[in-house]
One Martini backbone bead per residue (centre of mass of N, CA, C, O) as a GRO file, in nm:
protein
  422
    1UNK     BB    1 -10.645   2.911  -9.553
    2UNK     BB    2 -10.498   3.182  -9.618
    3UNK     BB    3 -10.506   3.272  -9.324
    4UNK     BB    4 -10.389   3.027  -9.134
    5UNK     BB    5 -10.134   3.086  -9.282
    6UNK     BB    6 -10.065   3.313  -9.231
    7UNK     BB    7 -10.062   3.321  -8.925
    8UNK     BB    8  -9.815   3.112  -8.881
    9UNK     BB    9  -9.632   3.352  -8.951
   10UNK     BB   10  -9.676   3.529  -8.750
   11UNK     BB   11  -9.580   3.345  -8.523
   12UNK     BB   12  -9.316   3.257  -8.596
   13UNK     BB   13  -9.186   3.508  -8.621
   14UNK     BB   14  -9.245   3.589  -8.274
   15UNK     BB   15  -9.050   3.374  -8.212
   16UNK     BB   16  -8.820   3.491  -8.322
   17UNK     BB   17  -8.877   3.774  -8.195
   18UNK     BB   18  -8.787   3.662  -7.881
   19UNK     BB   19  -8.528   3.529  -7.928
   20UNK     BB   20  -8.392   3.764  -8.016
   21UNK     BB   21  -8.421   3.904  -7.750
   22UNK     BB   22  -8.316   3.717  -7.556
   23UNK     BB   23  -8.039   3.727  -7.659
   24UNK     BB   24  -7.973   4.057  -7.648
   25UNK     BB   25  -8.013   4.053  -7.312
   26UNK     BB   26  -7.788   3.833  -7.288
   27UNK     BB   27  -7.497   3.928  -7.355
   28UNK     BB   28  -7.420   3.984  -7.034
   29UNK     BB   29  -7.410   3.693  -6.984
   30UNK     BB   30  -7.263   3.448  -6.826
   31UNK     BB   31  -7.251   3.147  -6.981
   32UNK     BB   32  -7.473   3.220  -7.238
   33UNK     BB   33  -7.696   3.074  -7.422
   34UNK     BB   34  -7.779   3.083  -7.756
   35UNK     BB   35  -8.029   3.083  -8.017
   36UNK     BB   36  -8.257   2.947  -8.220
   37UNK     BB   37  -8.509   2.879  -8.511
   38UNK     BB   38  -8.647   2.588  -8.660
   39UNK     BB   39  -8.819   2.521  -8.928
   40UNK     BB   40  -9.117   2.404  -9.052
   41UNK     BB   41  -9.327   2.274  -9.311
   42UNK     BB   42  -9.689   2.279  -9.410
   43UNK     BB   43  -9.892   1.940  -9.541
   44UNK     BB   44 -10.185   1.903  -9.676
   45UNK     BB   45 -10.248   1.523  -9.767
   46UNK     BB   46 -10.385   1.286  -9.997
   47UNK     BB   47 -10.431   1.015 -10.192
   48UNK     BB   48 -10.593   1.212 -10.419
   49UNK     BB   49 -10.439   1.418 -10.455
   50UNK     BB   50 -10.208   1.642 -10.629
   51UNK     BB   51  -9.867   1.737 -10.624
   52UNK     BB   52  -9.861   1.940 -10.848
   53UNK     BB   53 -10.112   2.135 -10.651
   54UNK     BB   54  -9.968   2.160 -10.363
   55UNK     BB   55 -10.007   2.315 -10.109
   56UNK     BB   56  -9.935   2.494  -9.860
   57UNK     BB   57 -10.034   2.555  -9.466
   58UNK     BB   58  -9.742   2.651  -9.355
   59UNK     BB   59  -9.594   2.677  -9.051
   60UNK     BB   60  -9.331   2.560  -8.772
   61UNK     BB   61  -9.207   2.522  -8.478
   62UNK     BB   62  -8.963   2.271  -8.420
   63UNK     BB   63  -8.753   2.426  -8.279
   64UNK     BB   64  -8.508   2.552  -8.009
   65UNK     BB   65  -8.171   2.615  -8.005
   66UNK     BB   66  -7.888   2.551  -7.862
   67UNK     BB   67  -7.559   2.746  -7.869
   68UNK     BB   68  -7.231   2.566  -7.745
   69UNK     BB   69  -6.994   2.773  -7.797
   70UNK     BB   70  -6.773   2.976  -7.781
   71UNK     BB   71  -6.692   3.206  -7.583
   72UNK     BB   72  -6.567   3.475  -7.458
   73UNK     BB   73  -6.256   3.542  -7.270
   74UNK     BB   74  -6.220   3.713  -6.967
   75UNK     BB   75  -6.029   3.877  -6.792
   76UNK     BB   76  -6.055   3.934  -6.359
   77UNK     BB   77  -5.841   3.841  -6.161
   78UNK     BB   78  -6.037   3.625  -6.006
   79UNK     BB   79  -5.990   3.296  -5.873
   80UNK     BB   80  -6.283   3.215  -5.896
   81UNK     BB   81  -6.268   3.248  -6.168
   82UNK     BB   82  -6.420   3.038  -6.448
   83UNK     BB   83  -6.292   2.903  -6.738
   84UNK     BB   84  -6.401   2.696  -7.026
   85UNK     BB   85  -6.183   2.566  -7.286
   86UNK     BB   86  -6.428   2.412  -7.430
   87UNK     BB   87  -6.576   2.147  -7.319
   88UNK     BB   88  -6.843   2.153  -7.103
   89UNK     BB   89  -6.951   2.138  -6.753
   90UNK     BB   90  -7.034   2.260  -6.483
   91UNK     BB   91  -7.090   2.065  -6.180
   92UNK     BB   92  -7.395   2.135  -5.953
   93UNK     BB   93  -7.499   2.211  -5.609
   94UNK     BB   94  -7.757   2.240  -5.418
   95UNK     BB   95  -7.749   2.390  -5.102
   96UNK     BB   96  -7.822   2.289  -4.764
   97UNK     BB   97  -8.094   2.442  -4.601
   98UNK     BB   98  -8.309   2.495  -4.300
   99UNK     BB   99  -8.569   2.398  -4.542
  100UNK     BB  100  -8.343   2.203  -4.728
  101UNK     BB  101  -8.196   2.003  -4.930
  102UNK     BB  102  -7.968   1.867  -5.178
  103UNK     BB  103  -7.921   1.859  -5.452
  104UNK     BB  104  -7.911   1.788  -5.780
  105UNK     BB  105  -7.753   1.815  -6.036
  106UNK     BB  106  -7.605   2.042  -6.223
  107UNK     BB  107  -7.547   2.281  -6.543
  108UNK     BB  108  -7.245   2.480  -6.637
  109UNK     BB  109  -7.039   2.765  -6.750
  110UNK     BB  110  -7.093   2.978  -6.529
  111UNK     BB  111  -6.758   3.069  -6.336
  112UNK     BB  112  -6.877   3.265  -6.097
  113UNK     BB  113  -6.713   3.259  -5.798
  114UNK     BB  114  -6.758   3.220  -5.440
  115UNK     BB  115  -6.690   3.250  -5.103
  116UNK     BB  116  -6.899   3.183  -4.830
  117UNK     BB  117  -6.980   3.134  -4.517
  118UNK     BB  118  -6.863   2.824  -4.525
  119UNK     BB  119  -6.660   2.769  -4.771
  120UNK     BB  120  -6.805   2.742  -5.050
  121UNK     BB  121  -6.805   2.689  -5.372
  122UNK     BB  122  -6.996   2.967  -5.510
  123UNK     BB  123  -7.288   3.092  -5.667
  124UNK     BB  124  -7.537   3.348  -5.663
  125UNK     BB  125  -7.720   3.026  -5.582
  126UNK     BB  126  -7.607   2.865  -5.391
  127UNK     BB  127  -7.412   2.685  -5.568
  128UNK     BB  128  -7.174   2.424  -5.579
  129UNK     BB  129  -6.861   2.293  -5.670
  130UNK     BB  130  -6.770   1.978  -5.794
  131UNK     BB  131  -6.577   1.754  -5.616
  132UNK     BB  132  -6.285   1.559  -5.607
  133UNK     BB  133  -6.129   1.364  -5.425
  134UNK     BB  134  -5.789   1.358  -5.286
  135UNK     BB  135  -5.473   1.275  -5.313
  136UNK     BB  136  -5.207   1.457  -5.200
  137UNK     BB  137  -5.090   1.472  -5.517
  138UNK     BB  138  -5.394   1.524  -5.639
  139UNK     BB  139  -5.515   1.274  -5.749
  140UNK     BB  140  -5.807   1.114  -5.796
  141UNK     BB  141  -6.016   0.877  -5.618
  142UNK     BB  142  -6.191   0.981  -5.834
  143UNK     BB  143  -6.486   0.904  -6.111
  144UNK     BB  144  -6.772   0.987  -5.970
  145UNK     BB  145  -7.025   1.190  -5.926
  146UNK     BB  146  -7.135   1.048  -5.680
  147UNK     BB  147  -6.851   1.126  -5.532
  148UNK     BB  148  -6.926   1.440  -5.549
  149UNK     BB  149  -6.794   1.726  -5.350
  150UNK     BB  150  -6.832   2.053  -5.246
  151UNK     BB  151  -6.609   2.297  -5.271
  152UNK     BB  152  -6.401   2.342  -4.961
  153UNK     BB  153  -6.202   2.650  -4.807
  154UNK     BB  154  -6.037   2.629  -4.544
  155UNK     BB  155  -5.931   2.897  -4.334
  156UNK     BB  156  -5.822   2.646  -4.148
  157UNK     BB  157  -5.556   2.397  -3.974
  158UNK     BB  158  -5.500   2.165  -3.781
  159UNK     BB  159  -5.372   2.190  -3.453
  160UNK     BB  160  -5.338   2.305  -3.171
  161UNK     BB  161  -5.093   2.417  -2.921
  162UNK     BB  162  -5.052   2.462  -2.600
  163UNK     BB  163  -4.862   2.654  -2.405
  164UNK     BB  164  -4.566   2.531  -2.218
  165UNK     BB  165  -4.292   2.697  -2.310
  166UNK     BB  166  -4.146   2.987  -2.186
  167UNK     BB  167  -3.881   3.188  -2.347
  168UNK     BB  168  -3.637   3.371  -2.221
  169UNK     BB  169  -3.361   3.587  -2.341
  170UNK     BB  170  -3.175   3.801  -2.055
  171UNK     BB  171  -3.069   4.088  -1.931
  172UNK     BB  172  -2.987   4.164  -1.627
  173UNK     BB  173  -2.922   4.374  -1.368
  174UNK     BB  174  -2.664   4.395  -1.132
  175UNK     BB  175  -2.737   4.670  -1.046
  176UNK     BB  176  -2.907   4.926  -0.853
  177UNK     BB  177  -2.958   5.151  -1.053
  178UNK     BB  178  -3.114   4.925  -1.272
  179UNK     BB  179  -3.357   4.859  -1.170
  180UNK     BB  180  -3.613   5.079  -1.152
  181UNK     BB  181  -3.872   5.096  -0.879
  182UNK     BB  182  -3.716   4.937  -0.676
  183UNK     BB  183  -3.703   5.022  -0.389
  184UNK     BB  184  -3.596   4.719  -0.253
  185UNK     BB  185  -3.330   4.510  -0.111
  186UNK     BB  186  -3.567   4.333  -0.037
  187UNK     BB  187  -3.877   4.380  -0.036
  188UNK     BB  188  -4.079   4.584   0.162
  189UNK     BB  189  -4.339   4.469  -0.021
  190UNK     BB  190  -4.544   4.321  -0.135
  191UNK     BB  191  -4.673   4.202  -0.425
  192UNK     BB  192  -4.785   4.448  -0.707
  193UNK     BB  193  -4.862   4.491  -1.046
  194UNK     BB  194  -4.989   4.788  -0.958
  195UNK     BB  195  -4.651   4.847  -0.828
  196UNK     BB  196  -4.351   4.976  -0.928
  197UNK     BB  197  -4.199   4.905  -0.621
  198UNK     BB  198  -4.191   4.580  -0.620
  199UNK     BB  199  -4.043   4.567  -0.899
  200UNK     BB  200  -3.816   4.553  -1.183
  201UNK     BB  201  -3.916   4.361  -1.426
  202UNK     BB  202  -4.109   4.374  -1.737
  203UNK     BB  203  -4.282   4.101  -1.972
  204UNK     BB  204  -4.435   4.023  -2.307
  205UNK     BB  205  -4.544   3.700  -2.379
  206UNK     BB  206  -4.669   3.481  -2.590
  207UNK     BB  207  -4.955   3.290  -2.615
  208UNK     BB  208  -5.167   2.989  -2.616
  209UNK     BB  209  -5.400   2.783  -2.619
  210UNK     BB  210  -5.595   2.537  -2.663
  211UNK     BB  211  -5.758   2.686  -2.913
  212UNK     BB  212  -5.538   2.879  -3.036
  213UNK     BB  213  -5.525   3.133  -2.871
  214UNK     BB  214  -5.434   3.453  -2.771
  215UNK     BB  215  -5.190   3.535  -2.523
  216UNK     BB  216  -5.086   3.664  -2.243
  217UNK     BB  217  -4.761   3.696  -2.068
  218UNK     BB  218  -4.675   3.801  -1.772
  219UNK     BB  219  -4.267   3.880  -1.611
  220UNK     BB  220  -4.166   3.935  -1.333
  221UNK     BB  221  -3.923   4.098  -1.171
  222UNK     BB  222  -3.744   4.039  -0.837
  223UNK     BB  223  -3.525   4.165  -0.647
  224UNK     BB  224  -3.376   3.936  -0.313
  225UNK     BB  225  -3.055   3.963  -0.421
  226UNK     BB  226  -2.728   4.084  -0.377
  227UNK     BB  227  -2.434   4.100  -0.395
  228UNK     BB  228  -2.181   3.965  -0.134
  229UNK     BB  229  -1.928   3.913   0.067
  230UNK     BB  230  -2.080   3.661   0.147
  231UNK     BB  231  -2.227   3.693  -0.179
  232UNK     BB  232  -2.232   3.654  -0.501
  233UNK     BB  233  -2.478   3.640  -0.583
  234UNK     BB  234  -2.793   3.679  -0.742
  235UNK     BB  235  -3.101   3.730  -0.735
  236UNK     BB  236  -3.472   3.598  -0.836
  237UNK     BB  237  -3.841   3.665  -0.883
  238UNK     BB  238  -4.078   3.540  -1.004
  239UNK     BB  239  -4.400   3.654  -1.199
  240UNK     BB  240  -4.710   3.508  -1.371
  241UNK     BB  241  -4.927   3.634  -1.634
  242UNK     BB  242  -5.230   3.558  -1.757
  243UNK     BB  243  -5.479   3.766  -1.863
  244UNK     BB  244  -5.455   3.880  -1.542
  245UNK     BB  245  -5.380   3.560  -1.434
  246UNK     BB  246  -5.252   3.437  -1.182
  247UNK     BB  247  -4.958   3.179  -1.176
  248UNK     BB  248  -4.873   2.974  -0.946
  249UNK     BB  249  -4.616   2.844  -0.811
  250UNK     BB  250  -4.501   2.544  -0.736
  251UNK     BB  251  -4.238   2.677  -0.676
  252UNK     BB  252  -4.001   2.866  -0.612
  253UNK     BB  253  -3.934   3.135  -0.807
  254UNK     BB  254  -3.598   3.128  -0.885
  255UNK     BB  255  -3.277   3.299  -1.025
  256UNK     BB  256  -2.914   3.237  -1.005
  257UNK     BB  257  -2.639   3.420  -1.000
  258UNK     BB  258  -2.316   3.450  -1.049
  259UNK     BB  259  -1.998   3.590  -1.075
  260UNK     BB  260  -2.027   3.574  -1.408
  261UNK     BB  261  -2.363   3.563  -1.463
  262UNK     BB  262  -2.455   3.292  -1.484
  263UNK     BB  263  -2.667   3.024  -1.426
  264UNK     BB  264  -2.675   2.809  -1.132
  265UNK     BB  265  -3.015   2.843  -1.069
  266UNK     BB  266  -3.333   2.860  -1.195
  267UNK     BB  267  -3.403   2.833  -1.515
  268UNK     BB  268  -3.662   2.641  -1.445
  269UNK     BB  269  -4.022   2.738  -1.406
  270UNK     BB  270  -4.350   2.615  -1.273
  271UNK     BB  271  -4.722   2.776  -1.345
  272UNK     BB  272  -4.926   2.605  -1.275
  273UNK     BB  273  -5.232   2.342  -1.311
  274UNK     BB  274  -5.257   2.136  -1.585
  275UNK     BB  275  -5.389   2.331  -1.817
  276UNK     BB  276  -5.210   2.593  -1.693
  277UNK     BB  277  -4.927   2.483  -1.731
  278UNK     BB  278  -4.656   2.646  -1.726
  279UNK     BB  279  -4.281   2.731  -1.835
  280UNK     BB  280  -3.994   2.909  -1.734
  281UNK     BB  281  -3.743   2.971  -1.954
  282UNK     BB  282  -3.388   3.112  -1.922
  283UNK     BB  283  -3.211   2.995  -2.097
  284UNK     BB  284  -2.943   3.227  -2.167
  285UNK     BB  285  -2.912   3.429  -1.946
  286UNK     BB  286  -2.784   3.734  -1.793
  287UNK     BB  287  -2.541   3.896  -1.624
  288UNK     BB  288  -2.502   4.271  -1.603
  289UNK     BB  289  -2.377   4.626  -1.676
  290UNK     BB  290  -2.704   4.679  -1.756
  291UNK     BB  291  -2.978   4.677  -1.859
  292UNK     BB  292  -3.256   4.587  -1.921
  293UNK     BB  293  -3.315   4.281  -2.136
  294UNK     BB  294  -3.451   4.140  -2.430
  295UNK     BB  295  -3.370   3.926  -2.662
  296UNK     BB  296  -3.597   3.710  -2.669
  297UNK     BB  297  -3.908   3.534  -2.743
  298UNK     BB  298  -4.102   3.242  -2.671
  299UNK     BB  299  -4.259   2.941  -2.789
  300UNK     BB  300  -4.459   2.624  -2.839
  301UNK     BB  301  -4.684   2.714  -2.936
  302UNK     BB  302  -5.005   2.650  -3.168
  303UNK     BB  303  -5.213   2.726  -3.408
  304UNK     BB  304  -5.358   2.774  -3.646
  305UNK     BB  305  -5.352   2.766  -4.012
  306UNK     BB  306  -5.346   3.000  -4.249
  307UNK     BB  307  -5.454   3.105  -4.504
  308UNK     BB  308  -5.220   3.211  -4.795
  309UNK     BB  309  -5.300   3.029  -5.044
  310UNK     BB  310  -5.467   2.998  -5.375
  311UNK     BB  311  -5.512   2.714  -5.657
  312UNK     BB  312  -5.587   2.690  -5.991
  313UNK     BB  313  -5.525   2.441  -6.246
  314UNK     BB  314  -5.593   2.385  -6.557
  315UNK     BB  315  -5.693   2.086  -6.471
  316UNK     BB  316  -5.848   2.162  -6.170
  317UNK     BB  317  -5.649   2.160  -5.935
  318UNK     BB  318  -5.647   2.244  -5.583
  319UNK     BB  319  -5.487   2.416  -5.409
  320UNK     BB  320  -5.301   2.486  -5.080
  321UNK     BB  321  -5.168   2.755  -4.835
  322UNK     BB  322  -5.033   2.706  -4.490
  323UNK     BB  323  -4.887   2.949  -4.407
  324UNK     BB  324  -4.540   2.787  -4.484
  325UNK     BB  325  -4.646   2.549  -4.639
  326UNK     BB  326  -4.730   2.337  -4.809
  327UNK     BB  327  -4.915   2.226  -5.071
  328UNK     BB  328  -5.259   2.152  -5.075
  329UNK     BB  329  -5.507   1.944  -5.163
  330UNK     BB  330  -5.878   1.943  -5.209
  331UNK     BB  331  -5.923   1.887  -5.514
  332UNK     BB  332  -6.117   1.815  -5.838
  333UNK     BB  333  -6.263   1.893  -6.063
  334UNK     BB  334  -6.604   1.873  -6.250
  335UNK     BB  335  -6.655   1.775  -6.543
  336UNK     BB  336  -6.908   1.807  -6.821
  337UNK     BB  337  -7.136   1.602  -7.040
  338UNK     BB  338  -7.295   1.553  -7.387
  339UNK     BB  339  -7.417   1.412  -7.649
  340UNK     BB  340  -7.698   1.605  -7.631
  341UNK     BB  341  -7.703   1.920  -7.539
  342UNK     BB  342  -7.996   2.005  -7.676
  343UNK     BB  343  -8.132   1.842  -7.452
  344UNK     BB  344  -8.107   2.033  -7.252
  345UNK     BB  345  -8.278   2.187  -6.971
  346UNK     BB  346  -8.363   2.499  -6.898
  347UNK     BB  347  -8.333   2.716  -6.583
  348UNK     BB  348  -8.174   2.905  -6.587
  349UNK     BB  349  -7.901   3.085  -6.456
  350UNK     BB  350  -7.701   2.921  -6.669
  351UNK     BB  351  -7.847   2.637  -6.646
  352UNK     BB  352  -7.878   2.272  -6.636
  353UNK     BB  353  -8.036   1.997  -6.718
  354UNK     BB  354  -8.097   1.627  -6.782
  355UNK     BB  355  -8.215   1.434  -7.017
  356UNK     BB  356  -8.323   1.209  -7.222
  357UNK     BB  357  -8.224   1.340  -7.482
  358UNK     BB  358  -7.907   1.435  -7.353
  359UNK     BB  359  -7.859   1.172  -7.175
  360UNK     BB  360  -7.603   1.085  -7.021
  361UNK     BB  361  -7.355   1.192  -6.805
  362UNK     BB  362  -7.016   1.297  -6.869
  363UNK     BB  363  -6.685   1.257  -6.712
  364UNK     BB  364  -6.405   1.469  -6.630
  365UNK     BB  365  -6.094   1.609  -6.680
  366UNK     BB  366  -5.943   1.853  -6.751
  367UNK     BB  367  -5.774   1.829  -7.032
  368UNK     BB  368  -5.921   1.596  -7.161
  369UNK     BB  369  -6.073   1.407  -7.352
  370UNK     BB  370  -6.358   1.629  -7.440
  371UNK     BB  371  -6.206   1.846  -7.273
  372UNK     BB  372  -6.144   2.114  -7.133
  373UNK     BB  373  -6.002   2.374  -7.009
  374UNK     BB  374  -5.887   2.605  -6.751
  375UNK     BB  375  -5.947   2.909  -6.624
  376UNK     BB  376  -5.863   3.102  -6.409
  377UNK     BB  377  -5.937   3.443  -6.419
  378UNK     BB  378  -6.196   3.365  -6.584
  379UNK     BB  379  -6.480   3.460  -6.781
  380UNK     BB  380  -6.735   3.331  -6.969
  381UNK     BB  381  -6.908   3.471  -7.212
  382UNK     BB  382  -7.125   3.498  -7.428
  383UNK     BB  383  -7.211   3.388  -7.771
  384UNK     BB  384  -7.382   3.664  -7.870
  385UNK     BB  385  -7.388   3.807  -8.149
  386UNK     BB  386  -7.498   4.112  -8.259
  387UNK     BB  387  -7.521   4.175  -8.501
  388UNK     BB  388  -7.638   3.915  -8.595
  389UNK     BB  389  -7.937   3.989  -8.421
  390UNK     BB  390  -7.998   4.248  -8.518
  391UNK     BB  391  -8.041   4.100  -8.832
  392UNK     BB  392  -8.281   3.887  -8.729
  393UNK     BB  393  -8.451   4.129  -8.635
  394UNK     BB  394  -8.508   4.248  -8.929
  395UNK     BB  395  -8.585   3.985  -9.057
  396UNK     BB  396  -8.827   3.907  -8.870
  397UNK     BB  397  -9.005   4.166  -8.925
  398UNK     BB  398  -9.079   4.136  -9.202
  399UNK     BB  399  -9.166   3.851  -9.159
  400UNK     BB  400  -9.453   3.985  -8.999
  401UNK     BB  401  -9.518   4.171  -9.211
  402UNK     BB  402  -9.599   3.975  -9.465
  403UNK     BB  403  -9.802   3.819  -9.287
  404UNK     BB  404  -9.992   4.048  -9.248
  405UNK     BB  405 -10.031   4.116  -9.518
  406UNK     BB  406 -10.157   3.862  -9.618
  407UNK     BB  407 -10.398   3.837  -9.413
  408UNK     BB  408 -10.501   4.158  -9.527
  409UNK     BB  409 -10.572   3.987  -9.796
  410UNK     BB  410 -10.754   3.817  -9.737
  411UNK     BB  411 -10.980   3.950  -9.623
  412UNK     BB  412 -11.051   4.090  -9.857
  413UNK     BB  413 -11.153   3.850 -10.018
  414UNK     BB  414 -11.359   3.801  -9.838
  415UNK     BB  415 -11.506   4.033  -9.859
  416UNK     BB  416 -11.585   4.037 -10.138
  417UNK     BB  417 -11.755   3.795 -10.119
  418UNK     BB  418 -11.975   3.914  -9.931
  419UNK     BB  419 -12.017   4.148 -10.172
  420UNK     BB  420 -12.179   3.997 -10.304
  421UNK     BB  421 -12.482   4.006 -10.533
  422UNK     BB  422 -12.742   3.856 -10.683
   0.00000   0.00000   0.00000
């Protein structure tokens, strides 16, 4: 019997000094919760025995609890690490991959996230952090777990607008000692981009396409008369080409200066058809007796708005900031509890799932009733106090050797028996 009995407390202690190392081991694993052991004594009694001279039989491990305090607290200043300050989880769910579908929910403290290459919000183990939808001004439009999703950081919005109308306003020059390279007015060669004595002025204006790419609009001009006593006029004649690619004018591309300098006809000129077609507008151009100048230049077309903030708030809603415009709530961060925490599976790399024990999950919002608040830029530590486990690991050694000491006790007394003889 003492042989039995000291043999479970060896067990016991070694139990004791293994969860004392695993929590040693994890002091700096974020969001990682520390155990403890708890034993019970074991009684091995029957109706007959007496209860003053019943001696125990061992002891027994009742349970490994997990203790789920607050950890400290350390910014990062990592705008996507979230620290939990106060009760709760956060709810994750697994990513599916090429062989694989979308798990359930699991729950974890540890909110070291980073956008994946997906653009969701996830852990070093590709779960995502799951949010509820939201309505404009930000409140969730549901609390319903089931109905939380994947938080998703688009990092464009919006609809692209291809360039139809390219603006320009540029001061052209009336005298001929300031055409560049053009040879002749009129030209006396054909038009060719690529002979710098066939036009007079080249000016390079941005434009989009369909699908929001950036392209090149080059512009040409090409003085084809000059005032003269016969008339006042001097004229011009465009050339445009987009990304090396010449777009042939619908009509005569030509813009004719009176002689104020001002535009009197062909402001409005355009160049391509369908799905290519383009006008350039020169309205407010002038001439003068001055260099070639551009004032001016624009389009209206629009890319896609790129990400250029993002913000997580106490309360837990993600807003984003793209271009230059209002900021846009993207989720709501989903928080969970349970009534019996200790009742959670863990799962390893500081997740657990949710038991019979454990209750059913409820939800809430960070800094609501039961909830704590979320702080961004900070990740919650371990909540392991290490000085704490090195005494416990002091103290689980001496009853391992005690117990040690008791069972080689036992067997002397054994010996002893085994050497008597009659």
């Amino acid at each position: 019997m003492s042989m039995t009995t000291a043999l479970s407390g060896l067990m016991a202690a070694q139990t004791e000094i293994s969860t004392t190392s695993n929590n040693i081991a994890n002091v700096g694993t974020m969001g990682f919760r520390g155990s403890r052991v708890e034993f019970s004594d074991v009684f091995s009694t029957s109706p007959f025995s007496a209860a003053r001279t019943a001696v125990g039989t061992g002891v027994q491990v009742q349970r490994v609890v997990q203790d789920f305090s607050q950890g400290n607290v350390v910014t990062t200043g990592n705008l996507l690490d979230i620290a939990i300050e106060g009760q709760g989880f956060f709810a994750l769910q697994q990513l599916a991959t090429e062989n694989s579908v979308r798990g359930g929910a699991i729950y974890s403290r540890s909110g070291a996230f980073a956008l994946n290459k997906d653009g969701y919000v996830a852990d070093h183990g590709n779960r995502a952090l799951l949010a509820w939808p939201v309505a404009a001004d930000g409140k969730p439009l549901t609390e319903d777990l089931i109905r939380a999703e994947p938080l998703q950081i688009p990092m464009q919005r919006g609809e692209p607008v291809p360039t139809a109308t390219i603006n320009v306003q540029a001061t052209l020059p009336s005298e001929v000692s300031n055409l560049g390279q053009q040879a002749a007015v009129p030209p006396s060669k054909p038009f060719d981009a690529a002979d710098p004595t066939t036009f007079a002025h080249h000016t390079v204006v941005p434009a989009f396409d369909a699908e929001g790419k950036g392209m090149e609009a080059d512009v040409y001009f090409i003085r084809t008369a000059s005032a003269s006593p016969a008339s006042p006029n001097t004229t011009y004649e465009m050339r445009m080409f987009v990304d090396g690619v010449e777009r042939v004018a619908t009509t005569p591309a030509t813009v004719t200066f009176g002689a104020d300098g001002r535009i009197a006809a062909g402001a409005l000129n355009g160049f391509g058809t369908g799905v290519d077609a383009m006008a350039l507008d020169l309205t407010g151009s002038n001439l003068a007796a001055a260099p070639f100048t551009v004032n001016t230049a624009s389009h209206d077309g629009k890319s896609r708005e790129q990400l250029t903030n993002l913000d997580i708030d106490n309360l837990g809603g993600v807003w984003a900031t793209y271009g230059t415009g209002q900021r846009v709530a993207l989720g709501q961060v989903v928080l969970s509890t349970f009534s019996n925490p200790q009742g959670l599976r863990s799962l390893g790399k500081a997740t657990f799932a949710a038991t019979a024990e454990s209750g059913p999950v409820q939800t809430g919002l960070p800094g609501s009733a039961g909830f704590g608040a979320l702080r961004s830029g900070a990740l919650e530590r371990s909540n392991v106090e290490l000085t704490e486990e090195l005494v416990n690991l002091i103290s689980a050694q001496r009853n391992y050797q005690a117990s040690a000491k008791a069972m080689e006790t036992s067997t002397s007394l054994m010996q002893s028996i085994m050497n008597i003889r009659s």
